[in-house]
Phi, psi and omega in degrees: 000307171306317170312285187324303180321283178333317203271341190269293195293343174269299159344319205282312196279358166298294207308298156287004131334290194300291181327305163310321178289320166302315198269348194281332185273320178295322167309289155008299200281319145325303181311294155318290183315322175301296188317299192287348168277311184295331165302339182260343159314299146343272189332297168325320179270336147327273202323309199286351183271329184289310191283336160314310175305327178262330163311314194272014195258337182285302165303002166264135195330324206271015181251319190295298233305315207291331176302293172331304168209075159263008179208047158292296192318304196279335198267346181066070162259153165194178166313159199257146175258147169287331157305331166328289189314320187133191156194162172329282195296017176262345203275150184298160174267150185311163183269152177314224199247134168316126173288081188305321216274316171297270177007289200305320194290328227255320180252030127266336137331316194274316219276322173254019111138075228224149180224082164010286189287354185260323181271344161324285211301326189280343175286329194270027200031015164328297163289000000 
């Protein structure tokens, strides 16, 4: 009986041996993987402060303006004008007061278990 136990605990502690030694190399393995998704992180982010440094070295007036106008003619650019915009009294006025009567008929519909959008679609022969 004592034999058997020994030959069975010693299999046991080989087996998780091996388990150990698996996981220790699968962590290994995560690990490199980590490092290198951060090294390319790093890179990336290197990449992203140059090209910001050159959006913003691009966008400054005195690097646009010579472009501008050297293709004022063909693009028809010019200073923005105040008509450009609008004015107040174009914009619509608001709509009168909601039409309660649909409302009311539309959630009395929904209530009694009547589906709007189904009888749109069955008027419209859709279905």
């Amino acid at each position: 009986m004592i034999r058997n136990l020994n030959i069975f605990l010693l299999f046991a502690s080989v087996a998780m041996l091996a388990g150990v030694y698996a996981l220790k190399f699968s962590i290994e393995g995560t690990a490199s993987e980590r490092t290198a998704l951060i090294a390319q992180i790093s890179d990336q982010e290197g990449q992203l402060s140059l090209l910001k440094a050159d959006w913003a070295v691009l966008n400054q007036p005195g690097h646009i303006d010579p472009i501008v106008q050297r293709h004022q003619a063909e693009l028809a650019i010019g200073p923005v004008q105040q008509e450009q915009f609008g004015s107040f009294a174009a914009l619509p006025m608001r709509p009168a007061a909601p039409d309660t009567e649909g409302m009311d008929a539309l959630f009395a519909a929904i209530a009694e278990g009547i589906d709007p959008i189904d009888a749109i679609l069955q008027m419209e022969g859709i279905e």
